[in-house]
N, C-alpha and C positions, 0 to 999 in steps of 0.2 A: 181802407183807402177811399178816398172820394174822389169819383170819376165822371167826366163828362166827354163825349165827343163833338169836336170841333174843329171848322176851316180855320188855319191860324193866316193872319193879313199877312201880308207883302213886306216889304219895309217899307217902299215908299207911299202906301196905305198906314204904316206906322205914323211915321215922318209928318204926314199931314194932320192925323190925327192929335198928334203929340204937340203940331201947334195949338190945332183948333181947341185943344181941352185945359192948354196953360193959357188962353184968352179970356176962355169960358169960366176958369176959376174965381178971377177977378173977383165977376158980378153977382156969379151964383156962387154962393160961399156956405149955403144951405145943402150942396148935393155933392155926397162924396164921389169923386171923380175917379176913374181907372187909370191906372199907368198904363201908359201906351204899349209897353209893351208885352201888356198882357190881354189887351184887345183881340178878339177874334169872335166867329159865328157858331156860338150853338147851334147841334143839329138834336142831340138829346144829355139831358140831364139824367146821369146816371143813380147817383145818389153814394152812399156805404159801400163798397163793395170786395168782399173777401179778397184776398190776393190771390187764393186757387183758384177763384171765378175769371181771372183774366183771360190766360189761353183758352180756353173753354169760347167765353165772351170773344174775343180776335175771330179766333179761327171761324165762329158763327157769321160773324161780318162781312168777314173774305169770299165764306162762300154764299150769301146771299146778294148782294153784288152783282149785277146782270148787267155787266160792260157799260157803266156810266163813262159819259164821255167829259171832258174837261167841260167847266162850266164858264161863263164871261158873265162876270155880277159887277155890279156897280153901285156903293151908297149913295143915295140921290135925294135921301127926305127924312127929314125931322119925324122921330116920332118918341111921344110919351106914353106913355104905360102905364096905367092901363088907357085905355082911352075917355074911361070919363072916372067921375072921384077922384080918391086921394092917388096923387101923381107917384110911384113907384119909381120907375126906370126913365132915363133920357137916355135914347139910341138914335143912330141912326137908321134908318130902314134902306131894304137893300131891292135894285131893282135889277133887270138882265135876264138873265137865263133863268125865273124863279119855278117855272111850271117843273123841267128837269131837274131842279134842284126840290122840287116838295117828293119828286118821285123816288130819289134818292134818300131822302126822309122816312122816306115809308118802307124803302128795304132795308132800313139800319132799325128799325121798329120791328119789321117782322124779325129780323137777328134779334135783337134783344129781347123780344117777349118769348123767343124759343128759347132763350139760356133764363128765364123767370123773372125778366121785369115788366113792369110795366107800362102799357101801350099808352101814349100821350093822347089823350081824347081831345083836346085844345086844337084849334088848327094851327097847323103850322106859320109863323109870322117870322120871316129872318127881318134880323137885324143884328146889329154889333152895339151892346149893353155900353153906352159911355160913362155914363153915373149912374147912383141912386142914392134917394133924398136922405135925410138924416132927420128932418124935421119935414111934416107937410107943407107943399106947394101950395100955396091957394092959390085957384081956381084962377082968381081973376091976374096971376102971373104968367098963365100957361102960354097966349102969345106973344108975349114978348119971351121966353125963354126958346119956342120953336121959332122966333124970327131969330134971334142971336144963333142959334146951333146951324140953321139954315143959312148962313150965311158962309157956314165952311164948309158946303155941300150944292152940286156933288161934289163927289170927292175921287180921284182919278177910279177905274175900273180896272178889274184884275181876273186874271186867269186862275182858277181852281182845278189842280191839278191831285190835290188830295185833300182826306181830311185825317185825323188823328185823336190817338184816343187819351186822355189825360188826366194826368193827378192833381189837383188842387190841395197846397199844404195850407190851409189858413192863418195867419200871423200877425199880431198887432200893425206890422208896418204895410199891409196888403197881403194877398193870395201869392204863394211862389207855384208858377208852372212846372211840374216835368213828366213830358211825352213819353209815351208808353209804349205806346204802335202808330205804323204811318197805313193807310188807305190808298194807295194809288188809285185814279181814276184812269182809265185807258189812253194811252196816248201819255198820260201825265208823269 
């Protein structure tokens, strides 16, 4: 199974999204676009992972966990991926509570490199993946693509009350979600 964990949006983080990306299709016809509502925040990419690896993987999570408290994040800015070269991902980038949310990153890392994955050595960069190209961006498109994405941002802010761990089925017509395990954060 292929797994990743992830804060899933809001609706009304959907809703918005879901217009700004049937705008965005228009013009950009070059980057394949995410259905809305399959948007949400990588916190780790899991990768393959056996089905007896799950409870194993939860229960490491749970108890690694050191009473995070809900989070207040808000997308607020254009960002392309990588930052320079060939253009990869259009996200939005997420601002608010990110310092407690890198720390909460880091105890879902120390979980998973204690059940034998791999520690992410990249630093952590949140945002919510809206597309990825299909053909290279050139260069000299790049502002006008972050002027148009920026124009549906920010975008309202939301309370993180958990995150969740998930199966990605991949499928000619998009990715199909389904949740695995839910994370309460305290309070949440």
């Amino acid at each position: 199974m292929r797994l990743f964990l992830a804060i899933e949006l809001p609706e009304l983080s959907r809703h918005h999204f879901a217009v700004a990306l049937d705008n965005l299709r228009r013009p950009w016809t070059n980057i394949r676009w995410v259905n809305a509502a399959n948007l949400h925040l990588t916190l780790k990419f899991l990768g393959e992972v056996e089905d007896r690896a799950v409870a194993p993987l939860s229960d490491a999570i749970h108890q690694a966990l050191r009473s995070p408290e809900p989070l207040q994040l808000q997308p607020d800015h254009a960002e392309l991926l990588p930052p320079r070269g060939r253009l990869r991902v259009v996200a939005a980038g997420i601002s608010g509570e990110v310092e407690p949310l890198r720390m909460l990153v880091d105890q879902i890392e120390t979980a998973c490199t204690g059940c034998g994955f791999r520690r992410e050595h990249r630093p952590f960069r949140p945002h919510i993946t809206l597309g990825r190209t299909r053909v290279p961006v050139p260069s000299s498109s790049r502002g006008a693509l972050a002027n148009d994405l920026q124009a549906y941002l920010p975008a309202p802010s939301f309370t993180v009350t958990s995150f969740s761990l998930i199966e990605s089925h991949l499928g000619a017509g998009g990715s199909r979600y389904v949740r695995l395990a839910d994370f309460p954060l305290a309070g949440g």
